[in-house]
N, C-alpha and C positions, 0 to 999 in steps of 0.2 A: 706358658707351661712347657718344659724341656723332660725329654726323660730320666735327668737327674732326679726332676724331683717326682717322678714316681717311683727310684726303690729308695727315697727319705722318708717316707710316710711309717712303713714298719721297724724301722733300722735305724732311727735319727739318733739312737743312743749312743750303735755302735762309733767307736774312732774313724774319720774318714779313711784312714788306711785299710784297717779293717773293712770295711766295705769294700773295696778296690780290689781288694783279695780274693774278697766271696765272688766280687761278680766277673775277675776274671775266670775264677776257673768254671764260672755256671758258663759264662760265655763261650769255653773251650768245650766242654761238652758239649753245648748246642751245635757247635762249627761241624764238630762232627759227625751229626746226623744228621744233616745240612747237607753237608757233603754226599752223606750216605743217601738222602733221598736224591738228589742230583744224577750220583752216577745211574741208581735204579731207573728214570727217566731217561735216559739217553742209553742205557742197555735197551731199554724198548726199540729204540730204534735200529739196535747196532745186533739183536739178534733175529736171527731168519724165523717167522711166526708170528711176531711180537708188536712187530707194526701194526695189527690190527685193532691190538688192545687201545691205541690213542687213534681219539678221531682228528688232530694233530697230522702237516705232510711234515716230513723230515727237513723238507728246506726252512721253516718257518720255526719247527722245534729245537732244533740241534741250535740253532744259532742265539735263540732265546735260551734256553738252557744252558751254554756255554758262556752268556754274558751274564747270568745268575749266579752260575760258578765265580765268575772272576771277580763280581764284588763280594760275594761270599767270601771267599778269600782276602779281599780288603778287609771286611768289616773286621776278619780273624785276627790281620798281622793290626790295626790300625786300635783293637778294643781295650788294649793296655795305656792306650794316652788317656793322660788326665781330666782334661778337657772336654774333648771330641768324643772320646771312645765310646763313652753311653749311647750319645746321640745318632752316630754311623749304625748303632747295634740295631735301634730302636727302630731305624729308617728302613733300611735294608731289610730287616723283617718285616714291615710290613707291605715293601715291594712283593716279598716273598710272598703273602695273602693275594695280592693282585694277581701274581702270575697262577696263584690257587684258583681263583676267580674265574680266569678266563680258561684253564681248563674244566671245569666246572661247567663253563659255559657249554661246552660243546661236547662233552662228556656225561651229561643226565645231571646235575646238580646234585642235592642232595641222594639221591638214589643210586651216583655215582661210588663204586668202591674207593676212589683218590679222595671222598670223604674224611677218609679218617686221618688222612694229614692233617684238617684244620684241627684237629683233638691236638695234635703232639702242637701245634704253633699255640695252640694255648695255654699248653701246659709249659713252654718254652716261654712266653709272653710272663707269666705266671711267675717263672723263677727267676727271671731276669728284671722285670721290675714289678715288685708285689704289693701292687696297690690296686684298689678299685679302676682308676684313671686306667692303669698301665694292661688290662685286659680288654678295654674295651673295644680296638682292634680287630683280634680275632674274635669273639663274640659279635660283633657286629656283620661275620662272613654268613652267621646264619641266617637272616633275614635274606643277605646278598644269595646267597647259595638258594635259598624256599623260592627266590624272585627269576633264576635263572632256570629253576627246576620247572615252573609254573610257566614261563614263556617260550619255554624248550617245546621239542614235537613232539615227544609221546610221555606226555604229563601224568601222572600218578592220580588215582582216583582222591580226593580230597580226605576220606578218611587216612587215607592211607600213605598221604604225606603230612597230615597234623601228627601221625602219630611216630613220624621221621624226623618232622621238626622235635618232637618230645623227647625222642632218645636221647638226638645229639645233644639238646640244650641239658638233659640230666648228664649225661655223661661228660661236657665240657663244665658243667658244678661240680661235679664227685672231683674232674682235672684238677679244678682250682682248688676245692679241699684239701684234697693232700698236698698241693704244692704252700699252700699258706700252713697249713698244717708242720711240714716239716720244716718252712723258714722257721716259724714258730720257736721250734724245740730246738734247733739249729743258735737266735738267738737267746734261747733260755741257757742252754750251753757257752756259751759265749759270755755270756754276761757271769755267770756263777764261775766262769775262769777268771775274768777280770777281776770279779770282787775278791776270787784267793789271791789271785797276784798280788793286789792292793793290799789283803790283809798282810800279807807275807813280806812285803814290801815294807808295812808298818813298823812290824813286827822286828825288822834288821834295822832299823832306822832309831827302832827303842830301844834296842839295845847296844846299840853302837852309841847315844847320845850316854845310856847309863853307863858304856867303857870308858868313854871320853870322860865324864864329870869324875869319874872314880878315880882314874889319873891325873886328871886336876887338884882335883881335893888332896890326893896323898903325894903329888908331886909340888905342882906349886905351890899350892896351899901350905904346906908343911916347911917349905922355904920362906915363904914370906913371914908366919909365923915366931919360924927360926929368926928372921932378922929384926921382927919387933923387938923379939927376948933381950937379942943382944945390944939392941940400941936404947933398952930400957937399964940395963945394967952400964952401959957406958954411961948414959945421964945419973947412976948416982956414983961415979967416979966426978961426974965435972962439978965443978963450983957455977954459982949461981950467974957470978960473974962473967965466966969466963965466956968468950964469942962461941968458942965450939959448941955450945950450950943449947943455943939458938937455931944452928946447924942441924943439931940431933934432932933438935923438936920439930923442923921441916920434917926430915929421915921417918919420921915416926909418925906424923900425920900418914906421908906421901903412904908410907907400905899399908896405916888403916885402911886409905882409900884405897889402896891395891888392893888388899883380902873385903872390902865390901861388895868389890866390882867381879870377885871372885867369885862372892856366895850369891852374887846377883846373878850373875854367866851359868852357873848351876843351876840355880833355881828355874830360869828360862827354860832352859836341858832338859828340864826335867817334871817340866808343866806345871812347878806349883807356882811361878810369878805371878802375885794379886797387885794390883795396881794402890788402892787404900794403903795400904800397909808398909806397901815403898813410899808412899807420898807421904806418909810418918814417918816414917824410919829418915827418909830423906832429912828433914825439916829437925828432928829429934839431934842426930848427926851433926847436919850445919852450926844448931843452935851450941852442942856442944866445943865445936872442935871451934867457932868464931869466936863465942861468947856472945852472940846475937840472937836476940829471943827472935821467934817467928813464931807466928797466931796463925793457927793452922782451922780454918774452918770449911768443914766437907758436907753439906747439903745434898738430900736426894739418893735413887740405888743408882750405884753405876749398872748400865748395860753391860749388857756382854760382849767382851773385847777381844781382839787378834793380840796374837803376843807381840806384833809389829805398833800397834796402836797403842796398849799399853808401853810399852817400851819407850815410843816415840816421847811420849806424853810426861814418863820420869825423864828423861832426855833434858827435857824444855826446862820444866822444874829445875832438876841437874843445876843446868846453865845459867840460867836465869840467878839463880844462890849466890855460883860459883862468880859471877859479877858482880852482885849486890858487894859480899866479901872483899872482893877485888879494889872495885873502883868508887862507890857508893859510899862509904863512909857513913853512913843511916846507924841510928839504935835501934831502930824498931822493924820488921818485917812482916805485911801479912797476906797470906796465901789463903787464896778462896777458892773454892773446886764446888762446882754445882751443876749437879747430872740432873737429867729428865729424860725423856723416850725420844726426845729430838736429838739428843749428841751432851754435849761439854764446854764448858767456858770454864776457864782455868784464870785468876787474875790474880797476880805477886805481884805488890807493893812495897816502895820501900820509902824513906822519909829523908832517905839521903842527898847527896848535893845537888844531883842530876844533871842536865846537860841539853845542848841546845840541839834536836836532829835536825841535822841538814846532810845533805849529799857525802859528805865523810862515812857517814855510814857504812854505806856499801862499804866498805872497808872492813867492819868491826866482821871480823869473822864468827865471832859467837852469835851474832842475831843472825847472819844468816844460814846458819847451820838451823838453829829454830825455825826458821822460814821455811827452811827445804824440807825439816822432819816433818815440819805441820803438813805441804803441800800433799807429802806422799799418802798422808793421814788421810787428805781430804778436808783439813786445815787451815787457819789461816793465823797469821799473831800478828798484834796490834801492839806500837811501842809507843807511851805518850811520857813524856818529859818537859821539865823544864828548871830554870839553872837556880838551885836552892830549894824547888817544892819536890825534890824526890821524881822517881820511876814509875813507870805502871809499863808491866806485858801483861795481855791479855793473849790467850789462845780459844781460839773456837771450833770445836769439831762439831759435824755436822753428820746426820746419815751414818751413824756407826754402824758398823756390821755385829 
């Protein structure tokens, strides 16, 4: 156990910074009255009268209290480190109970007026680390203090120190009340400023993604557009014949898949991306712009997805097409998506020529860009082939969020 973790216990929400903040400046306060009960002890001795108030000789005090001082003073400059700084606070204080102690001792214990210093080190103990753990210290001086009062030489009649021990112990609760009490409201403040920040935060984040799509839309968008229109009227100037022909119809796909990946970039932007409905549209799309049917069958409710996971997941799909098209030469394509409460297996098929994996692989940079989306997913894909029975990738996600 370290005094870290007794101010974790009320505070665990807040940011670690945040904490490092509260407890420096609790720390600096404390340093200071620290100080201030310091010099008051050594005024005892430095004014004419005053010496008699400490049953303390000046050779034994002045020098104990002067080496009090000086790690008081460490503890001050040293309470800002990361690390360390709790710990020194923690320690030091309760050197400071000891040297409470043993004037105590000799001073009438409990029925001593230097009593009511053990009050402030608890209410100090209290705001510095506010946990059950982190009081028990100074609470524990009162049994110390009732034990030195009792073996001291002129002992208090028994009523009349149970009902000494009863004050102090009410009055070190009432300490700790208010000091729990005010961390309390301290971080209930705290927190209701975070959650505006966060909302606020949100808030410029929505609407900066709705300036962005809105500029897309009527910027890009309206270009790309523009250059279907005109690559549409240029194909019916060309003859059927002619090579340019060929050219336009790349031109013409390439800008569809431009404005698709436009209205898909927006959609994202702007939270309505549903994963179903790409994985149609995807498939819908292909089928058209290839001429290659693909049998689209979707089993089970999807869970609920990150926009990173759904994404990831049309991604693969994506790619996966974009090869079959490519290199596969297949008639037939069929794509199976079958969710449960466990995750996703995603399996496209194709009937085309296929090919023999071996270590060339690595190479194919499409499978492993699939590889690397799945991993990030928490993913994995599976490539089975061979030369004339067609393709199989499988994706499996696992533990969706």
């Amino acid at each position: 156990m370290t005094p870290e973790t007794f101010g974790h216990t009320s505070t665990s929400q807040f940011p670690q910074a945040q904490r490092r903040v509260l407890f420096y400046a609790r720390a600096h306060a404390v340093f200071y009255t620290r100080v201030a009960l310091l010099l008051l002890c050594l005024a005892i001795f430095a004014v004419p009268g005053w010496q008699k108030l400490s049953p303390l000789t000046a050779s034994i005090a002045i020098p104990m209290f002067c080496g009090v001082l000086i790690y008081t003073i460490v503890a001050y400059v040293l309470s800002e480190h990361k690390r360390f700084g709790r710990q020194i606070m923690f320690w030091t204080m309760n050197c400071d109970l000891l040297v409470l102690l043993t004037i105590l001792y000799f001073n009438g214990g409990l029925v001593s007026p230097i009593m009511t210093a053990q009050l402030l080190f608890t209410t100090f103990f209290a705001l510095l680390f506010p946990s059950p753990i982190g009081v028990v210290a100074p609470m524990l001086m009162l049994p110390a203090a009732t034990w030195v009062t009792i073996v001291g030489d002129n002992t208090p009649p028994l009523n009349e120190l149970s009902l000494l021990l009863l004050w102090h112990t009410l009055l070190n609760g009432l300490a700790i009340y208010i000091a729990v009490y005010l961390s309390s409201r301290e971080e209930a403040q705290r927190q209701a400023i975070l959650h505006l920040e966060n909302e606020l935060a949100s808030l410029a984040r929505t609407e900066e993604r709705n300036r962005l799509s809105r500029d897309i839309h009527d910027g890009l968008g309206g270009t790309l557009s523009g250059l279907l229109i005109q690559t549409e009227y240029l194909l019916t100037l060309v003859n059927e014949d002619n090579p340019l022909r060929e050219e336009l119809l790349e031109l013409k796909t390439a800008g569809e898949e431009a404005i698709d990946e436009v209205r898909r970039a927006l959609s994202m932007m702007r939270n309505e991306f549903e994963l179903v409905p790409q994985l149609e549209n995807a498939c819908t799309t292909f089928t058209t712009r290839s001429r290659l049917p693909v049998q689209l069958d979707i089993t089970g409710i999807a869970p609920k997805l990150t926009d990173d996971q759904q994404l990831s997941i049309f991604r693969i799909l994506q790619e996966s097409l974009t090869n079959i098209m490519k290199h596969a030469k297949a008639d037939m394509v069929e794509v199976e998506v079958i969710f449960d409460t466990s995750g996703l297996v995603m399996r496209i098929k194709d009937n085309g020529k296929g090919f023999e994996p071996d270590n060339k692989l690595k190479l194919h940079y499409g499978l492993q860009n699939m590889r690397e989306r799945a991993r990030k997913i928490g993913g994995a894909v599976d490539l089975q082939s061979e030369l004339g029975e067609g393709t199989t990738i499988t994706l499996q996600v696992s533990a969706l969020d």
